[in-house]
C-alpha positions, 0 to 999 in steps of 0.5 A, a space after each residue: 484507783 487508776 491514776 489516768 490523767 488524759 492528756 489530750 488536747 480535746 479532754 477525754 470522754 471521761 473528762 466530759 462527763 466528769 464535768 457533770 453529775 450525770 450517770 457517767 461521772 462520779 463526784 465526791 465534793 462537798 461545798 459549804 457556805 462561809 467560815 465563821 469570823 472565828 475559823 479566820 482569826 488565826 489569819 486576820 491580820 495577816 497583812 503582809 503577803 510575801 511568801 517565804 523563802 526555802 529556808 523558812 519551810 522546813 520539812 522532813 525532806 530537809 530532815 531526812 538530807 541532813 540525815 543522808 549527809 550525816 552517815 555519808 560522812 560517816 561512811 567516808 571516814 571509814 574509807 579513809 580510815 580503811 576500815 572499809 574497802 570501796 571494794 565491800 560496798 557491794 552492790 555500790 554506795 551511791 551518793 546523789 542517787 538512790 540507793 545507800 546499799 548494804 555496808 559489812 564489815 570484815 572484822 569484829 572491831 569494824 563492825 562494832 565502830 560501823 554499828 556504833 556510827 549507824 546507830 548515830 545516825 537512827 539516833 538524829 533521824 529519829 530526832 527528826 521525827 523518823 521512830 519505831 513503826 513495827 512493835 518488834 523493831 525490826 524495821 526503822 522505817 521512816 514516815 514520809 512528811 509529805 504523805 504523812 499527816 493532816 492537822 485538824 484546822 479546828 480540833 488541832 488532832 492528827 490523822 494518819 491517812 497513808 501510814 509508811 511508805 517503801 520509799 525511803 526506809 531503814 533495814 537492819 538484818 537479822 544478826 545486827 551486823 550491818 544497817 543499810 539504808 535506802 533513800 531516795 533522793 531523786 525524789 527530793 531532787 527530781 531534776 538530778 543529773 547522771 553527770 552530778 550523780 557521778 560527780 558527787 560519788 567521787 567528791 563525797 566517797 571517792 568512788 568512780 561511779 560510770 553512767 550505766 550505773 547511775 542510770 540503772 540506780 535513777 531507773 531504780 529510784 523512780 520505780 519507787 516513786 512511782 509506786 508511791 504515786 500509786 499508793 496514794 491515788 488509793 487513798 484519794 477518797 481518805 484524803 478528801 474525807 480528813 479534808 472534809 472533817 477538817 474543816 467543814 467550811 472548805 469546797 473539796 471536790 474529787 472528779 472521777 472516770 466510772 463507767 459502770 459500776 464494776 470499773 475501776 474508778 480514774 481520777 480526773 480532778 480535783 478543787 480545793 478551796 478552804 474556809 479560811 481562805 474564801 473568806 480572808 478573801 472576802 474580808 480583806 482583799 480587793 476584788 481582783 483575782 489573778 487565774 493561771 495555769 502550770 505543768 506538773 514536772 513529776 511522774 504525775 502528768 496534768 496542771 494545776 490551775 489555780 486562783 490568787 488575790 491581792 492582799 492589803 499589802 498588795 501581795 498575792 493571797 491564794 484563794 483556790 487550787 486544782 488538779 485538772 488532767 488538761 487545761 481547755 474549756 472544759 476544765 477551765 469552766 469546771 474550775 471557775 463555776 466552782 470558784 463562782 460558787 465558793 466566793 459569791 461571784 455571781 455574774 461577775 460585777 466589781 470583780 477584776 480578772 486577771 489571765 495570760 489569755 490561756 486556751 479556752 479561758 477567754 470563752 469560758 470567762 465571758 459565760 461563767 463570768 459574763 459582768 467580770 472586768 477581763 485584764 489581758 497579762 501586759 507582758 504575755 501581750 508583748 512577748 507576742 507582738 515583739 515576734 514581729 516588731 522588734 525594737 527598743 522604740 517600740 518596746 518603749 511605746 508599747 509599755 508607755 501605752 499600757 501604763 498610760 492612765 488617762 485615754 489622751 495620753 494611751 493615743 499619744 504613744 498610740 499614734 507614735 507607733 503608728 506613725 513608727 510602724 502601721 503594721 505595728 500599730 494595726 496588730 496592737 489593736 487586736 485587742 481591745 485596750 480596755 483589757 490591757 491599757 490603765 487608761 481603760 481600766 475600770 476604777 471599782 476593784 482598785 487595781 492598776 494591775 497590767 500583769 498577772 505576776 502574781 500568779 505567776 510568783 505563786 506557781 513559782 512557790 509551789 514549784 517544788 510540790 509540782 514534783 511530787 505526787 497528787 496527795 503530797 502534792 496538795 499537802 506540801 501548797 497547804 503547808 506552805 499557804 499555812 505557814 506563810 499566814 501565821 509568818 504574815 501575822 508575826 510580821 504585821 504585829 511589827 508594823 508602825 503605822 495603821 497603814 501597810 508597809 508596801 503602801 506606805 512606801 508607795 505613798 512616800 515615793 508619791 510624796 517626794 515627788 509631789 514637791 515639784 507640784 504648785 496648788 491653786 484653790 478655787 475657794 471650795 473643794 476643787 484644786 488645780 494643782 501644775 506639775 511642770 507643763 501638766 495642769 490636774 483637777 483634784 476633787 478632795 472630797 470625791 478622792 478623784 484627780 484628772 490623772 486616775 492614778 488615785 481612782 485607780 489605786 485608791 491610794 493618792 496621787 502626787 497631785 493629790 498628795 500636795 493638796 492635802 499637805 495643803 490643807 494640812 491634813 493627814 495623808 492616812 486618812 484619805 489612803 483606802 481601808 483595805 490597806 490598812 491592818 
């Protein structure tokens, strides 16, 4: 399958017809209707959101560094201990780089040590996963983790659908003299500099490396790599098929380029959604979606737009995920009628959507999305109107405005910029307040959110992956995803209290706080509480205050918090259920 990703700014006719099932497209997706309640309980009770840290995914990228380390130092001991001359590393050694060429020793006793320290070093890797693939083992070769396997999510079986690669592999030659390894680190640190190869060649092998040859050895490197990249566009088709068997509840959609029926098809896009995920979503998250897109960093050009909620922790929780060759109209309408089919959206009633405003979003949304409640990002606002009105005033009001929760206060700091800077005040108005300032904020999903940082922390999480080519690519963001349920799940286990941690906290800070407020009850249900000047209503019953941070958040407020204490009742049982575990 050609690799075209069609980067133009319009789309490419391809892209057009891809859209649709019409004669100059070819679609290969299956959409299903919801997981059962079993296909999610190996997550519900994932709570906590926070994703992991690097030191918490392992993969056989890891594996395959700690076994570069280990016979690099293997080599360098040998150099010292002049068994072998720097000189007999022909072609040279290179270290950072790409290539771990063919080392021979001189004289019998040599070879049996290097032999012996090779032989070392086969023993960890294949401690790593890495074994025999050829039946005569003449070949090690070393099956790559991020192209290697997909886990059944229900029949717990392993399929094979790339098999070996030609990155990264073990030689031995015919008369056991020498092992020589090819790696590929430029794969696992794509960003890696000529200045840092050549630093450390001399800092782990005392070689002088110059720059042509670090430069011929990273070309070298990603000519592999883009082989790879090559192979796995092959095997699309089988990628998508595992999917599908895999887990029958997910959306998988691959959109190709194919004229006629001779042609070769071009990969266009692709959408994931699985199972388990629409429906955690469904069950457990409030109705807020955070959508976004990013740029790929490898030799694989395009973006991946994707689609985050928000837990009961508050924390992100990936919903949907895709390839597309551009973002624009075209391809952000293609991925949110997807989303709009897989969650049950319809026209968007009680749905928050959260957006940096991106290319051909704001157009799409209102078709696709017509009832969808449409948050601008805050701080994607800000990093545009500062371009012409600088100023630690300004800053100030301007954040003032967007977290002010009631309209009297949003016209407060409104006219102080106005009266501060006209021009200012004109172009914040721009836009509507109702998509950018808590004041405005509908009160049905929950959520007081004026950012999309949690869209953003997530195209942070799958930075790495962004690297890689499209199957590793998608292997390594379902990894992560799932590895970070099951870590969620131990974590929430632990937990005291039926209420979240992050709640909880927050409810806590509320607390303190509401030590500065005085109650006075009016003989039924209504209480006005004084904070310093301030006078709140709290409508116990109805969990609404005059501030709206609790019909907001739906967690109570500091003025609603003192008239509960006040009643003696218990705080949990006026907090939402979607924060509880």
């Amino acid at each position: 399958m050609d690799a075209s990703s069609g980067n133009d700014e319009n789309g490419s006719n391809g892209s057009d017809a891809s859209a649709s099932n019409g004669p100059d497209s070819v679609h290969f997706g299956w959409n299903n209707d919801m997981a059962d309640e079993e296909s999610y309980d190996a997550q519900e009770d994932s709570g906590e959101s926070d994703w992991l840290g690097k030191e918490h995914l392992l993969s056989d990228d890891d594996d395959e560094l700690n076994a570069i380390g280990t016979h690099f130092r293997v080599v360098k001991k040998k150099i010292r201990n002049k068994t072998v001359q720097a000189a007999d590393l022909e072609p040279p050694f290179i270290l950072g780089s790409v290539v771990e060429n063919e080392i021979q020793d001189t004289n019998e006793e040599a070879g049996n040590d290097a032999n012996r320290a090779d032989e070392n070093v086969l023993n960890e890797n294949e401690a790593c996963g890495i074994g025999d693939n050829e039946a005569n083992g003449a070949d090690e070769r070393e099956i790559q983790g991020n192209e290697a396997s997909l886990v059944g999510l229900s029949t717990g079986e392993e399929t094979d659908y790339l098999g070996s690669s030609d990155v990264g592999s073990y030689e031995t030659d015919s008369d056991g003299d020498f092992v020589s390894r090819k790696t590929t680190k430029i794969r696992i640190v794509p960003q890696l500099r000529l200045l840092d190869m050549m630093r450390l060649g001399m800092e782990e092998l005392n070689v002088e490396l110059n720059k042509q040859l670090c430069s011929r050895a990273k070309k070298w490197a990603e000519e592999k790599i883009k082989g790879n990249i090559s192979h796995e566009f092959n095997k699309l088709f089988d990628y998508v098929l595992a999917l599908r068997i895999a887990d029958p509840d997910g959306s998988f959609d691959l959109v190709v380029e194919r004229p006629t029926a001779t042609d070769i098809p071009k990969f266009r896009r692709f959408y994931v959604c699985f199972g388990a995920l629409k429906e955690g979503f469904k069950r457990y998250c409030r109705p807020v979606i955070g959508v976004d897109g990013c740029f790929l960093k490898g030799s694989l050009k395009g973006e991946i737009l994707s689609a985050v909620g928000k837990d009961s922790n508050n924390q992100i929780f990936p919903v949907a995920w895709a390839y597309v060759e551009v973002e624009n109209r075209e391809s952000w309408a293609w991925f949110l009628n997807h989303l709009k089919d897989d969650l049950n959206l319809a026209n968007g009633d009680n749905l928050t959507l959260l957006s940096d405003m991106q290319k051909g979003l704001l157009e799409e949304v209102s078709m696709c999305l017509p009832h969808v409640e449409h948050r601008y990002c805050a701080r994607h606002m800000y990093a545009n109107w500062k371009k012409d009105h600088k100023g630690g005033d300004l800053q100030l009001l301007f954040w003032n405005c967007c977290k002010a929760t009631t309209q009297p206060l949003f016209q407060k700091h409104a006219d102080k910029i106005g009266k501060l800077k006209p021009k200012a005040y004109a172009d914040l108005m721009v836009r509507d307040p109702s998509h950018w300032s808590k004041a405005f904020f509908s009160t049905r999903s929950k959520c007081d959110a004026i950012d999309n940082n949690f869209s953003e922390a997530f195209n942070s999480a799958i930075i790495g992956a962004r690297f890689k080519s499209i199957i590793s690519m998608f292997e390594d963001i379902r990894h992560y995803v799932m590895h970070s349920l099951v870590e969620h799940k131990k974590k929430s286990i632990s937990w005291r209290g039926e209420i979240c941690p992050r709640i909880a906290k927050k409810l806590e800070e509320h607390k303190v706080r509401s030590s500065f407020c005085h109650v006075t009850w009016n003989g039924a249900d209504g209480y006005e509480v004084m904070h310093h000047e301030d006078s709140f209503v709290v409508d116990v019953k109805g969990w609404k205050c005059t501030c709206r941070v609790w019909d907001l958040t739906g967690i109570p407020c500091l003025h609603a918090i003192c008239v509960i204490l006040y009643r003696e009742e218990s705080l949990e049982n006026y907090v939402l259920h979607l924060y509880k575990k």
